[in-house]
Backbone bond lengths (Angstrom), bond angles and torsions (degrees), N, CA, C in turn:
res aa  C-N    CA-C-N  psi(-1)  N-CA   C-N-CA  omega(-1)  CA-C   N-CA-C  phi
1 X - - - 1.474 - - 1.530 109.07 -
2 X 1.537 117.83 161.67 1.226 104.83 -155.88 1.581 96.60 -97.31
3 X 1.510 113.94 150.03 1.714 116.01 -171.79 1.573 108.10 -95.16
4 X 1.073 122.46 142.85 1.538 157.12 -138.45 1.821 73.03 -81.57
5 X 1.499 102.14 130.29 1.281 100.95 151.90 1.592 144.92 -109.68
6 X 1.203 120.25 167.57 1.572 121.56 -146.84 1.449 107.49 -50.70
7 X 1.617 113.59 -41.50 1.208 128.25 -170.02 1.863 103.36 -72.16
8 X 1.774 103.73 147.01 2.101 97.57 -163.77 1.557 89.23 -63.94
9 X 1.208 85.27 155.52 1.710 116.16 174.74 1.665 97.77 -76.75
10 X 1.369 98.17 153.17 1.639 114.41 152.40 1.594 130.70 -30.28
11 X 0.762 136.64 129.00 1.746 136.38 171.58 1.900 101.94 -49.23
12 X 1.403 86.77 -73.89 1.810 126.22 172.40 1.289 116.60 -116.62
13 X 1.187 118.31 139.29 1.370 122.39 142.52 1.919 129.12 -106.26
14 X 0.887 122.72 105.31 1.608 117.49 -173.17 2.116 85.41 -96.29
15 X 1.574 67.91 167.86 1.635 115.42 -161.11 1.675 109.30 -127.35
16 X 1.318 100.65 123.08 1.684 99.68 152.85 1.416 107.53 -91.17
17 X 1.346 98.51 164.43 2.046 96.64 -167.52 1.802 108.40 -107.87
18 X 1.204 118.08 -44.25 1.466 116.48 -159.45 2.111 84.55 -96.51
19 X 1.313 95.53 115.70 1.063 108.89 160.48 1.966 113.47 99.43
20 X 1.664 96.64 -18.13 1.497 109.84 155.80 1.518 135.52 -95.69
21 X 1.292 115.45 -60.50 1.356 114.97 169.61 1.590 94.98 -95.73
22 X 1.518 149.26 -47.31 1.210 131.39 -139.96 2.046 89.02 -124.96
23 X 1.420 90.13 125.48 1.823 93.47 169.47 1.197 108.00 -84.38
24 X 0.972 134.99 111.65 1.664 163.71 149.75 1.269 119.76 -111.60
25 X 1.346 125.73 46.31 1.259 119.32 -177.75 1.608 103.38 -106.55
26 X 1.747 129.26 -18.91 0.953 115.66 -159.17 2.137 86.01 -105.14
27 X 1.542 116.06 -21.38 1.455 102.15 151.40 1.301 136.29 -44.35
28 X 1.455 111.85 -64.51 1.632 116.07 154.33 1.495 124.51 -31.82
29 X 1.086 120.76 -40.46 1.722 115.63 -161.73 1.689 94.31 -104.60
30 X 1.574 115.72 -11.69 1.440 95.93 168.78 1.777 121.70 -102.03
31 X 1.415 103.11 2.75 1.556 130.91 161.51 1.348 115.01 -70.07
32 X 1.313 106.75 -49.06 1.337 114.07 -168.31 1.588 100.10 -85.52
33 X 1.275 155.00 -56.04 0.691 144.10 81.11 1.665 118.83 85.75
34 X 1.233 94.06 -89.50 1.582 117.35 158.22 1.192 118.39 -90.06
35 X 0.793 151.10 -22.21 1.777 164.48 124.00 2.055 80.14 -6.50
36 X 1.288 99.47 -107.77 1.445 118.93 -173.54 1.839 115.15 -15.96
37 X 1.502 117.92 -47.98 1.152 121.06 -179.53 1.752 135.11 -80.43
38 X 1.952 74.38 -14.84 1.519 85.13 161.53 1.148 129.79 -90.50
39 X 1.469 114.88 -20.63 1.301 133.58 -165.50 1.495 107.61 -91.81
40 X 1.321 103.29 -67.34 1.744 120.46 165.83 1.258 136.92 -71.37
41 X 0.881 111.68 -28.08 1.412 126.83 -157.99 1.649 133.17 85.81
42 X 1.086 94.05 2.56 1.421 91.86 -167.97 1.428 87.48 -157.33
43 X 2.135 127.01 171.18 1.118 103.42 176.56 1.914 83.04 -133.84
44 X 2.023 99.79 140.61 1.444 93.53 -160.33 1.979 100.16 -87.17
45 X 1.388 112.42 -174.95 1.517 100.49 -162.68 1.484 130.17 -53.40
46 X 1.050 127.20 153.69 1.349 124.73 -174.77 1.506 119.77 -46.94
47 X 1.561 95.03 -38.41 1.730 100.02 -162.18 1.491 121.55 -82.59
48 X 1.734 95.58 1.68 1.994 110.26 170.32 1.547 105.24 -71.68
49 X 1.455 108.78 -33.67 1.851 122.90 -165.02 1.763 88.39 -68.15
50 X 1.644 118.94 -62.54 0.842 143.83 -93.30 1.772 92.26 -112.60
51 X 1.754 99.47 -23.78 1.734 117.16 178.53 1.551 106.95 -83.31
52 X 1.399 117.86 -25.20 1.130 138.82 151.70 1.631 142.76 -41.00
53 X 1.303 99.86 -49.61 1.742 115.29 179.13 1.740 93.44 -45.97
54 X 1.337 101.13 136.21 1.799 119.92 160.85 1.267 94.50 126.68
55 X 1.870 130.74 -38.76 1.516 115.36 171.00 1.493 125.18 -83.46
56 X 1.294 107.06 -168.15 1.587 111.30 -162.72 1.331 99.46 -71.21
57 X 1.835 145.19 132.32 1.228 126.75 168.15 1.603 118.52 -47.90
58 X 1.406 134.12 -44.59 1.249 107.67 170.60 1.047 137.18 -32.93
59 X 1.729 131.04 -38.03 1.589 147.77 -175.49 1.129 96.40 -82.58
60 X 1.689 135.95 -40.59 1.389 125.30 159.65 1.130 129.92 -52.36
61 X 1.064 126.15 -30.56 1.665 130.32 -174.19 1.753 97.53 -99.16
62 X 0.887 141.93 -23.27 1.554 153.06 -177.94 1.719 97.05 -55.22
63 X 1.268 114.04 -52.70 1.371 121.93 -176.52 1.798 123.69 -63.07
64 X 1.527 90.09 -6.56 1.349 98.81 178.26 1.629 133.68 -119.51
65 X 1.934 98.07 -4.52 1.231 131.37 -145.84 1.974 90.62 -102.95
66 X 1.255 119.83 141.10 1.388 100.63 157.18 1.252 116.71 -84.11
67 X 1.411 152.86 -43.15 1.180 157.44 135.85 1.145 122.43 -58.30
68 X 1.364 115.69 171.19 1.883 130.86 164.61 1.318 92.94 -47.18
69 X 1.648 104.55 -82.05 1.401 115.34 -178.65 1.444 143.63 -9.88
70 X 1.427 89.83 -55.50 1.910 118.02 160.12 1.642 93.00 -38.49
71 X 1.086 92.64 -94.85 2.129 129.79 168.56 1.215 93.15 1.43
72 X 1.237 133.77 -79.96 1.067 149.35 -154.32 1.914 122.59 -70.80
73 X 1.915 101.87 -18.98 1.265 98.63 170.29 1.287 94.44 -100.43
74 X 1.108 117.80 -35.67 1.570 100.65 172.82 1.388 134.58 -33.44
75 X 1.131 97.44 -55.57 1.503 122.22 177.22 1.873 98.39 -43.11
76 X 1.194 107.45 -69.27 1.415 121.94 -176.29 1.445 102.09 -52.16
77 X 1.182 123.17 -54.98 1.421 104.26 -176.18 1.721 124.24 -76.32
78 X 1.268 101.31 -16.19 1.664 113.28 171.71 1.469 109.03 -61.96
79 X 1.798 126.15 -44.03 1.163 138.77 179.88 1.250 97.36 -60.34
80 X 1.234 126.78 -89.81 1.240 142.05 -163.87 1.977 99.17 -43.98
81 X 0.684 125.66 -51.26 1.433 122.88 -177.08 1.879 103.87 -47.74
82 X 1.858 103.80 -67.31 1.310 104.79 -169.20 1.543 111.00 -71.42
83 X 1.349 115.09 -4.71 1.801 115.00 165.92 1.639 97.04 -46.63
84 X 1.237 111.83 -77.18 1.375 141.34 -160.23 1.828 97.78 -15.73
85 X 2.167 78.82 -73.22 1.796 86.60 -160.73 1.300 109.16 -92.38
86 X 1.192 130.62 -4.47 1.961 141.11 -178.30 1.707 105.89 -19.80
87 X 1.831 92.70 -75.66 1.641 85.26 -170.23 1.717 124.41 -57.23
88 X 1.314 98.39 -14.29 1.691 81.61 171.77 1.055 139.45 -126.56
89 X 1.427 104.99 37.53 1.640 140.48 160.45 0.994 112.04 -108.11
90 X 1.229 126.54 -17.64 1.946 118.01 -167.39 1.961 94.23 -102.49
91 X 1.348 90.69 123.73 1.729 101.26 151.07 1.339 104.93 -151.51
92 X 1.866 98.33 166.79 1.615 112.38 -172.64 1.342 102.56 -62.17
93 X 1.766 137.88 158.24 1.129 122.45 129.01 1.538 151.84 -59.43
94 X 1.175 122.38 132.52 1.448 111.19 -168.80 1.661 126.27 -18.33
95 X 1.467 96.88 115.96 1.783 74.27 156.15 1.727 83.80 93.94
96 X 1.437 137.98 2.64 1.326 110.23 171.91 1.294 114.75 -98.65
97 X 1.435 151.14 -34.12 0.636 155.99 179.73 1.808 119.40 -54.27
98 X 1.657 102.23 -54.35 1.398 88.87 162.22 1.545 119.99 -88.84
99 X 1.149 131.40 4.37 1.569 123.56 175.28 2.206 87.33 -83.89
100 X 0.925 142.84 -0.64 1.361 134.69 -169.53 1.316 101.38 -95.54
101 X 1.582 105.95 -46.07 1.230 123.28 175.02 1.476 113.23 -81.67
102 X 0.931 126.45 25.66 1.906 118.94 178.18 1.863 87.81 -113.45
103 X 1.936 106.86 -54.17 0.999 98.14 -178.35 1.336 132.31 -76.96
104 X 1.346 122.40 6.36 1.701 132.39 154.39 1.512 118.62 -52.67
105 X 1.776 95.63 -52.57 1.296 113.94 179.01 1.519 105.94 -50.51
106 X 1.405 136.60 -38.89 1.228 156.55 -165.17 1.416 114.17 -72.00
107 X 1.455 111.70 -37.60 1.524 128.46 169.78 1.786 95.70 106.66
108 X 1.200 118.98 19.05 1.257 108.20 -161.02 1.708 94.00 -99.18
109 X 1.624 119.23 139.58 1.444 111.63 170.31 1.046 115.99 -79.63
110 X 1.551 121.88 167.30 1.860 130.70 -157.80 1.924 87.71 -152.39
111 X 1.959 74.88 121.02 1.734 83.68 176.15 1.734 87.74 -128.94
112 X 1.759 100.86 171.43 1.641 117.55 146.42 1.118 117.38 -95.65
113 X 1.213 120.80 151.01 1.680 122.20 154.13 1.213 100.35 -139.38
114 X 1.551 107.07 119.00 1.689 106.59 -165.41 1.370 74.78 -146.57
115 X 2.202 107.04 160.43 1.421 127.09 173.75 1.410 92.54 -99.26
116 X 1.191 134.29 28.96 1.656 114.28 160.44 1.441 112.72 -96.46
117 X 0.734 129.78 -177.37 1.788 142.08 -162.92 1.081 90.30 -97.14
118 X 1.935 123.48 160.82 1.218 130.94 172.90 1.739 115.88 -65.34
119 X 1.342 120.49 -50.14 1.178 112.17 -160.07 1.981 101.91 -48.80
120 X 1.899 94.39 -59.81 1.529 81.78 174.86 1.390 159.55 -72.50
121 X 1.397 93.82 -8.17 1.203 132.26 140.01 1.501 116.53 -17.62
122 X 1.141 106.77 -75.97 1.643 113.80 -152.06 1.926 97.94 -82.45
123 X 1.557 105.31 -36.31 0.922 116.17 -178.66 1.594 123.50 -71.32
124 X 1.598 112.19 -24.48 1.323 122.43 139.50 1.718 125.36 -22.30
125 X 1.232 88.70 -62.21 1.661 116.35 -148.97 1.795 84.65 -93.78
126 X 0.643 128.54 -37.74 1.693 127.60 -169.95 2.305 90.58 -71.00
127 X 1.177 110.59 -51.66 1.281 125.77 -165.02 2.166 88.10 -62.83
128 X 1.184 99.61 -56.67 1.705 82.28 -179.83 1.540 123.63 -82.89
129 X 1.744 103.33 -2.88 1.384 103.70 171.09 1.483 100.02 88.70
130 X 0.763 123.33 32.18 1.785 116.98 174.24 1.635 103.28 -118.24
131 X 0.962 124.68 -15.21 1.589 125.13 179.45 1.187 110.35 -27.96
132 X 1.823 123.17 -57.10 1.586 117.87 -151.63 1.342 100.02 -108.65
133 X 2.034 117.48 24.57 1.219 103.42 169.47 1.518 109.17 -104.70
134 X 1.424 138.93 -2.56 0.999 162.74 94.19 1.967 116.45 14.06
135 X 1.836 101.67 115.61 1.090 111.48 163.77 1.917 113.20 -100.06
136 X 1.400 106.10 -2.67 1.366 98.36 173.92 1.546 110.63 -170.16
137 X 1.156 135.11 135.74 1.304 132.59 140.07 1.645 130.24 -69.94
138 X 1.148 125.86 122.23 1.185 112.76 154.16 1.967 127.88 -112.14
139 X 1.284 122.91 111.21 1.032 127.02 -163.29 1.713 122.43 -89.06
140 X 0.978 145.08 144.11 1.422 154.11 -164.72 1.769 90.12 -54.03
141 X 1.392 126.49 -55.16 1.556 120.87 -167.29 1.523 109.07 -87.23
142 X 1.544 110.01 35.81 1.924 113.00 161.31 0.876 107.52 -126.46
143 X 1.159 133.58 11.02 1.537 137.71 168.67 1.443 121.60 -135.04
144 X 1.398 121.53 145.96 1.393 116.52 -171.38 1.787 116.87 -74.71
145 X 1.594 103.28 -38.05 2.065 117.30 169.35 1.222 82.20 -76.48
146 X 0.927 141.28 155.21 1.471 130.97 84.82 1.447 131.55 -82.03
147 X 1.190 128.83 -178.79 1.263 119.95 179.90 1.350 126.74 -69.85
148 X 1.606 98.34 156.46 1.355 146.76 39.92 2.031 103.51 -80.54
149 X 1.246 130.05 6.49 1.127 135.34 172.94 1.243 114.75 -51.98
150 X 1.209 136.45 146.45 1.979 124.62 177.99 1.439 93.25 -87.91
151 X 1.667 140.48 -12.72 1.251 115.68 -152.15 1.621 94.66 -82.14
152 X 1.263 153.43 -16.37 1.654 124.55 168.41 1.402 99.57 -77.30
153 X 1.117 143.92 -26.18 1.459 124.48 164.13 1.615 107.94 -53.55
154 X 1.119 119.31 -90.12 1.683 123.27 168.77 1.604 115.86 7.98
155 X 2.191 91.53 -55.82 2.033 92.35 -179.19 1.456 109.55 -74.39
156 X 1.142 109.10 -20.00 1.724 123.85 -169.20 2.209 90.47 -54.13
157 X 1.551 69.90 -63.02 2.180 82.50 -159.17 1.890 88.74 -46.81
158 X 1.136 110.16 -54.21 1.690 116.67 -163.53 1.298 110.54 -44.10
159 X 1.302 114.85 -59.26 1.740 128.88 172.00 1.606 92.97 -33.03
160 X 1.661 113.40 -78.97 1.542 127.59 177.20 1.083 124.08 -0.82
161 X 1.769 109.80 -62.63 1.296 136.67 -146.12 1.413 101.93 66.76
162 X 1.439 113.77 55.61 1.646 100.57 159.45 1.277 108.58 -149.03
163 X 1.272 106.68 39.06 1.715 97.84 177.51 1.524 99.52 -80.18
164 X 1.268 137.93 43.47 1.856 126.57 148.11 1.863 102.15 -121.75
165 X 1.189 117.42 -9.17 1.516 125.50 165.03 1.898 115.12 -95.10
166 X 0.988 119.60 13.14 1.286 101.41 -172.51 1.860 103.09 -52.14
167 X 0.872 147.79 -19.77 1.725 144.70 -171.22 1.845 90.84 -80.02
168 X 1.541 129.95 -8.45 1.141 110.77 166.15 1.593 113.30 -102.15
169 X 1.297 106.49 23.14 1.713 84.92 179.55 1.942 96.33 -146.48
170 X 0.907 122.88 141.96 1.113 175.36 146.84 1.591 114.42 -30.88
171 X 1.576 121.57 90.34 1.597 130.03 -179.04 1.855 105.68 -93.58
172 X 1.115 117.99 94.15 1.822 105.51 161.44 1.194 107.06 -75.55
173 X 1.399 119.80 178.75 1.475 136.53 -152.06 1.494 110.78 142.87
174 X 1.844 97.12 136.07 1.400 97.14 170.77 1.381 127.50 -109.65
175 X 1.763 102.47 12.71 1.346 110.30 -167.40 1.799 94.27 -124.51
176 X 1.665 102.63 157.45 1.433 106.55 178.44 1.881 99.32 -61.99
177 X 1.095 129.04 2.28 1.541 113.68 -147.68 1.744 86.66 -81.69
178 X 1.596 93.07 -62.06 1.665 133.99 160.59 1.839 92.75 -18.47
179 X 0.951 118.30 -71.12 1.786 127.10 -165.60 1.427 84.37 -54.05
180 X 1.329 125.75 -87.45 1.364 130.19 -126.67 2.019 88.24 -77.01
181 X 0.909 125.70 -56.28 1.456 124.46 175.01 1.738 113.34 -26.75
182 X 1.548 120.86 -45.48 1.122 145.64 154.52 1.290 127.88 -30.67
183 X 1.107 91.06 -67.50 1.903 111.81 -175.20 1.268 109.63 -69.58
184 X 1.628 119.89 -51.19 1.674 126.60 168.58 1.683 121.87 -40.15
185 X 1.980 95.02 -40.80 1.309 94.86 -176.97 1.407 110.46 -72.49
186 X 1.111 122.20 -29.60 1.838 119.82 -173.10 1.500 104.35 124.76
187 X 1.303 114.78 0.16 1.535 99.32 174.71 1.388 128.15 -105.41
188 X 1.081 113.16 157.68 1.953 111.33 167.53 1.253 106.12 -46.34
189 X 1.755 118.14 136.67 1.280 121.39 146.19 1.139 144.15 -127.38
190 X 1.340 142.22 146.65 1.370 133.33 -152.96 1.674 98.43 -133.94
191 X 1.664 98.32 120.98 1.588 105.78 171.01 1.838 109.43 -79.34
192 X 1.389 96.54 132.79 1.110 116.63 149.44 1.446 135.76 -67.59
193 X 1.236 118.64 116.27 1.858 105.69 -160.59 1.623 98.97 -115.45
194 X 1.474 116.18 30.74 1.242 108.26 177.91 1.672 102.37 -99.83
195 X 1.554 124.63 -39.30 1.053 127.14 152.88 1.639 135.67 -17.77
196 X 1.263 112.30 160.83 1.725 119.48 -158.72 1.671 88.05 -70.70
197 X 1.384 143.32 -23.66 1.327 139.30 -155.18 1.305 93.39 -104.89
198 X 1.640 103.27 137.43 1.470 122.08 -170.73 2.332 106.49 -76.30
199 X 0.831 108.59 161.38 1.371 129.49 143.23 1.741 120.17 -6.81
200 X 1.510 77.84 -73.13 1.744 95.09 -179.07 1.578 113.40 -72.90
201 X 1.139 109.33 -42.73 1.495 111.65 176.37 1.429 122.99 -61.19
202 X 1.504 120.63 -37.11 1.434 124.20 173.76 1.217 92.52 -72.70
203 X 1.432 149.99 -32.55 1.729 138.42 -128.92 1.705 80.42 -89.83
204 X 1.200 128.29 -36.00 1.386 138.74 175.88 1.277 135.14 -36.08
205 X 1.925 94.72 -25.32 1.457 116.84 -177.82 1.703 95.12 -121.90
206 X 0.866 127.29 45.18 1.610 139.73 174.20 1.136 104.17 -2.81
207 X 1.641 107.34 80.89 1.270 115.65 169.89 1.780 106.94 -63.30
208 X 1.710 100.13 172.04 1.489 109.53 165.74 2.017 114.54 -106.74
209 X 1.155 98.45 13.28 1.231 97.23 179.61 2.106 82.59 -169.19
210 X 1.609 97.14 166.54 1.257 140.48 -174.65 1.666 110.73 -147.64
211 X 1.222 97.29 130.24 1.934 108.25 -166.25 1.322 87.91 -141.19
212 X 1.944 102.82 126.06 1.409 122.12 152.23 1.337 125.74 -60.04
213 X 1.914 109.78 -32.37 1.528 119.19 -146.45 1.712 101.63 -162.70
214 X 1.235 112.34 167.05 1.364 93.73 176.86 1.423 109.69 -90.67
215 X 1.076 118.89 3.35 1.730 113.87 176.66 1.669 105.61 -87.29
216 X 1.296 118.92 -8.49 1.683 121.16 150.74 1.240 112.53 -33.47
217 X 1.411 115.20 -62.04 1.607 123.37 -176.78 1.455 124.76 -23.78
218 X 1.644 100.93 -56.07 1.440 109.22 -158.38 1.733 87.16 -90.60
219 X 1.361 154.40 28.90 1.482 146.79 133.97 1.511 113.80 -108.00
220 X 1.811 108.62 46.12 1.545 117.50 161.36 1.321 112.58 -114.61
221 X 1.338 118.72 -176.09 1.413 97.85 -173.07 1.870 79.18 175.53
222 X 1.754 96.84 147.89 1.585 90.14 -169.58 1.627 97.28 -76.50
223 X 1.364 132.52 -9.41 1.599 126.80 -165.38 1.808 100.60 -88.71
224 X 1.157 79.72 -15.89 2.185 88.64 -173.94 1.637 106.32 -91.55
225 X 1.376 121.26 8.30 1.463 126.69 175.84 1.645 109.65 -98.52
């Protein structure tokens, strides 16, 4: 396991979930997917859904909807679709489970801040087994912003007890939404480049770190930002 380095550890580290710790990207695009063919008839390219991932799916599907109304069955049928097939498309990405657990060992706390709703949420995280390594979730429907908004970061630190340290803890994310939500709140952030969003697109939200893998994590350090 990897050994704690010299430089202080993190307070916290939070997590975005769909596309950071949990791969669900090929759930999403076959939700959406069917979402589109029911709705439209047809489903338009992946990479409109796909520039999208990090906000709330309602505001995602809004862009495609002529009305709320539209919006709103969509929504329902997007849920109801990825109920179906969820558990056996969703797993952790490599390397999360023990990078969660190296930084426990560390004393450092481990949150989510994800735009999905709690129920699926948890049920996400239960499906890759990371649930009970977790001191908090924060979900898109406990807050009125969500991101790219800082306020679920903000509840993240509060839960913590560190909303007067946010410069000691540490936001991953593979989407700019994830970055800029981060940065507003006061904390370090580190792009994830395993995610559907390129290089160039996070570099946009000037991260303080860049991660191949999630075992990147545990060689950050707030003095190395």
């Amino acid at each position: 396991m990897t050994t704690a380095p010299s430089s202080p550890a993190w307070k916290a580290v939070l997590f975005d979930l769909d596309g950071t710790l949990a791969d669900t990207i090929e759930l999403i695009l076959l939700s959406y997917r069917h979402t589109m063919r029911t709705h439209l008839g047809e489903a338009p390219p992946d990479e409109r859904f796909l520039a999208t991932i990090g906000i709330p799916l309602p505001r995602q599907l809004a862009d495609f909807a002529r009305d709320a109304a539209e919006a709103e069955r969509m929504r329902t049928t997007y849920v109801e679709y990825q109920r179906e097939i969820h558990d056996d498309l969703v797993q952790p990405f490599p390397g999360a489970a023990s990078a969660l657990a190296t930084l426990r060992e560390r004393g450092t706390s481990l949150a989510v801040v994800t735009s999905k709703r709690s129920g699926v949420a948890r049920r996400t995280l239960e499906c890759c087994e990371l649930w009970q390594s977790l001191d908090t979730v924060v979900c898109a429907d406990e807050v009125e912003r969500p991101k790219p908004d800082p306020e679920p970061v903000h509840l993240a630190l509060d839960r913590l007890g560190l909303a007067h340290e946010a410069n000691q803890v540490l936001f991953v994310g593979d989407s700019p939404f994830d970055l800029c939500a981060g940065r507003a709140a006061g904390t370090h952030t580190a792009a994830a480049l395993w995610g559907p969003f390129s290089r160039e697109v996070l570099a946009a939200e000037e991260p303080d770190f860049y991660l191949s893998d999630l075992e990147g994590v545990l060689h950050t350090s707030p003095s190395w930002s």
